[in-house]
C-alpha positions in Angstrom: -13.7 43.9 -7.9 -12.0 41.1 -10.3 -11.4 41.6 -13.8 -11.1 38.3 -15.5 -10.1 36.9 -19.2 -10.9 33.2 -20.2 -9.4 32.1 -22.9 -9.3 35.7 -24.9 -8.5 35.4 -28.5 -7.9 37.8 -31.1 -6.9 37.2 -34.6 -6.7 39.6 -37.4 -6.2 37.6 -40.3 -3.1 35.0 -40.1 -1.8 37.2 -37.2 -2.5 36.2 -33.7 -2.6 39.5 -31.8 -3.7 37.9 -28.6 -3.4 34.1 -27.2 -5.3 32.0 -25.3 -5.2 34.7 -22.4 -6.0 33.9 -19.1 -5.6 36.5 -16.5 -7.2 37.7 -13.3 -6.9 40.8 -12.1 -8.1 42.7 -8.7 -7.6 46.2 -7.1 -4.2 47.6 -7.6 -1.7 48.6 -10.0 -0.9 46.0 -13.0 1.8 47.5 -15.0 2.1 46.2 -18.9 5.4 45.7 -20.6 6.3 44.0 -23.9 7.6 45.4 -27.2 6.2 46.5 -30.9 3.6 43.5 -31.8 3.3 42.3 -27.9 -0.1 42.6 -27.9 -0.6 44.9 -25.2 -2.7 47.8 -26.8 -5.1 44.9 -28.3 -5.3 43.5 -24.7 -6.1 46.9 -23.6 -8.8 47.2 -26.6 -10.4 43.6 -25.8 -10.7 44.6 -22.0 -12.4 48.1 -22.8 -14.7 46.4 -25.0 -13.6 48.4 -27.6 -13.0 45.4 -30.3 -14.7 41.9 -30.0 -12.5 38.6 -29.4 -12.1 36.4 -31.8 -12.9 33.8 -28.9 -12.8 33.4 -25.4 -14.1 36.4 -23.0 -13.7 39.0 -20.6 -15.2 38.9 -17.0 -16.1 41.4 -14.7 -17.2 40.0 -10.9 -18.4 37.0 -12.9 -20.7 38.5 -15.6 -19.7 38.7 -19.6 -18.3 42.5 -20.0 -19.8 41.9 -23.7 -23.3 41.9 -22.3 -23.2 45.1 -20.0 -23.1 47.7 -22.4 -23.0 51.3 -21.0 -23.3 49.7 -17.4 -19.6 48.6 -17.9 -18.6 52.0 -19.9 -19.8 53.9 -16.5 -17.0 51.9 -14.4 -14.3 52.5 -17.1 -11.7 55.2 -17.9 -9.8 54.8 -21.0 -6.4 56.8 -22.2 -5.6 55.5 -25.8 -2.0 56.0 -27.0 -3.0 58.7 -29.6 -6.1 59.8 -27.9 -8.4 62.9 -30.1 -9.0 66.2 -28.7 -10.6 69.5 -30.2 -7.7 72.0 -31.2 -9.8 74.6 -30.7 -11.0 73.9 -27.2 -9.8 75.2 -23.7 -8.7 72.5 -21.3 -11.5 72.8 -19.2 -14.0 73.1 -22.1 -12.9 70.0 -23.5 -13.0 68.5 -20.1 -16.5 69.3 -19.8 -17.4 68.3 -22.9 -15.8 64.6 -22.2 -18.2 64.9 -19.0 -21.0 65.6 -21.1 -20.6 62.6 -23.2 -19.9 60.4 -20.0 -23.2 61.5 -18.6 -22.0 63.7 -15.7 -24.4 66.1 -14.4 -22.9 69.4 -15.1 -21.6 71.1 -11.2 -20.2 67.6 -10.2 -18.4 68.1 -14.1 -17.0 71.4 -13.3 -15.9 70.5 -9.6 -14.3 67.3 -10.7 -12.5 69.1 -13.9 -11.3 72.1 -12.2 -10.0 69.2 -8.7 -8.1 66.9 -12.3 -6.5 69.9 -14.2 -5.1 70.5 -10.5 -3.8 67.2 -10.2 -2.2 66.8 -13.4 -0.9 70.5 -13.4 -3.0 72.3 -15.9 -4.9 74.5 -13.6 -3.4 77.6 -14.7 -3.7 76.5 -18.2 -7.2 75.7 -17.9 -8.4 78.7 -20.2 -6.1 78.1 -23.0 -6.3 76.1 -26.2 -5.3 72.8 -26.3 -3.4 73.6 -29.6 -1.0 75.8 -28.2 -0.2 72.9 -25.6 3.2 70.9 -26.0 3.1 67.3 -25.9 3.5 66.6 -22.3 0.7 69.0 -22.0 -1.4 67.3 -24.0 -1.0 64.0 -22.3 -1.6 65.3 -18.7 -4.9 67.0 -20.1 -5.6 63.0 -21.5 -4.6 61.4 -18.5 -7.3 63.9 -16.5 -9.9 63.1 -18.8 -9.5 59.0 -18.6 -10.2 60.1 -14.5 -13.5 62.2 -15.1 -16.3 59.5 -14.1 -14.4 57.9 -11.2 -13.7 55.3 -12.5 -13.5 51.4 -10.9 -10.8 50.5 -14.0 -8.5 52.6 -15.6 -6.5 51.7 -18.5 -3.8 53.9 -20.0 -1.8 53.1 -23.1 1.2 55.1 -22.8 0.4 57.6 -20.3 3.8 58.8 -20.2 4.8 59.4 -23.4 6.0 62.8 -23.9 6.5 63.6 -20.0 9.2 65.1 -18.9 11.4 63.7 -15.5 9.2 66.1 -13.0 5.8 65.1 -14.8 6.3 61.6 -15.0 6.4 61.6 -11.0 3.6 63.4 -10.8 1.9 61.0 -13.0 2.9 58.1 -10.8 2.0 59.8 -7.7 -1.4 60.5 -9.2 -1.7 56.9 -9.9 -0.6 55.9 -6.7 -3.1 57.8 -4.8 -5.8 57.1 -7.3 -5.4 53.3 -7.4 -7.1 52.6 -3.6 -9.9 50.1 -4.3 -9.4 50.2 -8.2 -8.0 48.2 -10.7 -5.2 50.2 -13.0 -3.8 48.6 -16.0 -1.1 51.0 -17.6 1.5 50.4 -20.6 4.7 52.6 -20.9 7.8 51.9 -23.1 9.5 53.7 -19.9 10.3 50.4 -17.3 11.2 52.6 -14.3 7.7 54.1 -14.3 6.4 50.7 -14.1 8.6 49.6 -12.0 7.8 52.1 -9.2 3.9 52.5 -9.1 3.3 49.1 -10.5 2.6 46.2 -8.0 2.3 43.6 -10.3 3.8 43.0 -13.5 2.5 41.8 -16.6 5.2 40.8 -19.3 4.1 40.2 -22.9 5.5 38.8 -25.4 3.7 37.3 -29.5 0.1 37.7 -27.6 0.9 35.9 -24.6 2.0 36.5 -20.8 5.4 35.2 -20.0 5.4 36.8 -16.3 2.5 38.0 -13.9 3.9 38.6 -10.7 5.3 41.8 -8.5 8.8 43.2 -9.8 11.0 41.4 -7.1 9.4 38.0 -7.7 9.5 38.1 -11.4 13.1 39.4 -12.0 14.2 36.4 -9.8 14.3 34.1 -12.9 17.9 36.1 -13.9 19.2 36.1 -10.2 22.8 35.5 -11.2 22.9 36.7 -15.2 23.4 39.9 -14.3 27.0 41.1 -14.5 28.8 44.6 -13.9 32.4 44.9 -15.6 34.8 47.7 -16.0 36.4 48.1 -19.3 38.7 51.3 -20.7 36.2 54.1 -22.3 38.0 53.7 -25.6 36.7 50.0 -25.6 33.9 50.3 -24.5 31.1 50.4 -27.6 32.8 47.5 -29.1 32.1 45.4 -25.9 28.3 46.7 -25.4 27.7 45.8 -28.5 29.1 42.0 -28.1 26.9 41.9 -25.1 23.2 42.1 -23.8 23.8 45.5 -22.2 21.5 47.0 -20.1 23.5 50.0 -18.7 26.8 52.1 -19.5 28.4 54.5 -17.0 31.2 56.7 -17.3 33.2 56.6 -14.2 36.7 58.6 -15.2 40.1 58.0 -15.9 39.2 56.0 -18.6 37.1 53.7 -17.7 33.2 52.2 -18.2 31.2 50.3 -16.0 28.7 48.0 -18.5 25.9 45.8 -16.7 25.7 43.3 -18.9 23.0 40.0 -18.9 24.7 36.6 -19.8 24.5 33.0 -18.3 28.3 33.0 -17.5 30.6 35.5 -16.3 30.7 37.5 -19.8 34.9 38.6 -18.5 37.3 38.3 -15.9 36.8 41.2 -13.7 33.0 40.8 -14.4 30.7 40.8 -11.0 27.7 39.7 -10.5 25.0 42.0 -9.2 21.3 41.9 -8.3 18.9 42.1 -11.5 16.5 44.8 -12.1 13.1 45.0 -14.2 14.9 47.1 -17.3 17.5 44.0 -16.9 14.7 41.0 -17.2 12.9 43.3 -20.2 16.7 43.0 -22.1 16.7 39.3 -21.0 13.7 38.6 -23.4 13.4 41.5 -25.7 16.8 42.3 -26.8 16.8 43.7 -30.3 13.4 44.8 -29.9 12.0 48.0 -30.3 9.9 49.1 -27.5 6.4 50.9 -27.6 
């Protein structure tokens, strides 16, 4: 299966959300990073036909996504950031009620709700209102209901907001076993998650894509701007703020370890280490609030 955009545009007013786009995309796990005003959740929009380019066009096997109406719907599952729910409903109801409006007949519904709230650990919860659910809650029951039909391409918009540690790696196992001959575009504001279930990066940045590649290959453009240096504790705010920092560790007796990103050694006893994703997302977003 190959997702493709040509040319995708989309303007709302003076502001370009999206640029002169041109991506192709095939099974596997395409993780989405940028910050506020990227462009990612409008990307996400455009390629769930959701909102209509201002020019170019999306592609799926070769035929205009625009054109194939509830024939594309049927292949797609679609977790927005804030997605709507019924207050009132029990998980499983509302599960069954999203199968219902996806056209699934209704003992392959139940079967395939019961196998989801399993997955994403709701089972026992299944009975209860989705009101008296906390947020992570919430966003495992979403995350379930983006998998009802099966589908060939699923696209989350911040799947893990609101997950705790345990549930996030749950979430990316789920993903990871889910992902076999499917195409899985996800966006999270949370770079590790990418970075582990993600083969193939896609870094945004005023609408367009300044990296598409797998982690390692990517964060090779700062291979030598990465630096770790020890300061005393006492001292050691004043220097992470003079400097890119990505990380701050404690280590005792007075002292901090700061990974810092700069083009020369940023002090004396600075050393130079091997760059990570959350390190290249510094590199070009520094300053900027993440989704």
């Amino acid at each position: 299966m190959e997702l493709k955009t040509c040319g995708l545009t989309k303007q709302f007013g003076s502001k370009t959300a999206v640029k002169d786009l041109n991506i192709t995309l095939t099974n596997g796990v395409y993780g989405l990073l940028g910050a506020n005003g990227a462009g990612k959740t409008t990307l996400m929009r455009l390629l769930c036909n959701l909102q209509a380019p201002t020019s170019g066009q999306v592609f799926l096997g070769g035929k205009n996504i625009a054109g194939l109406g509830e024939r594309y719907r049927a292949l797609l599952g679609y977790l927005p950031q804030h997605f709507g729910y019924y207050p009132d409903f029990s998980a499983l109801d509302f599960l069954l009620y999203v199968s219902a409006l996806k056209g699934l007949e209704e003992k392959a519904a139940r079967k395939k709700s019961k196998e989801l709230l399993e997955a994403v650990g709701l089972s026992r919860e299944a009975k209860q209102k989705i009101k008296t659910f906390s947020g992570g809650m919430k966003q495992r029951l979403g995350i379930a209901q983006a998998m009802l039909n099966d589908p060939h391409i699923l696209i989350l918009d911040e799947p893990t907001a609101g997950l705790d540690p345990k549930e996030r790696v749950r979430f990316r196992n789920l993903i990871s076993a889910f992902s076999k001959d499917r195409i899985v575009i996800l966006s999270t504001h949370i770079v590790s998650d990418v970075e582990f279930v993600a083969e193939d990066i896609i870094m945004m940045k005023a609408g367009q894509v300044l990296h598409f590649g797998n982690p390692q290959e990517i964060v090779s453009e700062i291979d030598g701007k990465v630096w770790e240096c020890t300061v005393p504790t006492d001292s050691a705010e004043k220097y992470a703020a003079a400097y890119n920092t990505s990380n701050l560790r404690h280590t005792g007796e007075n002292r901090t370890v700061l990974r810092i990103i700069a083009d020369r050694p940023p002090m004396k006893n600075a050393a130079r280490v091997q760059p990570t994703l959350e390190d290249l997302y510094l590199f070009y977003f520094k300053g900027e609030n993440k989704e």
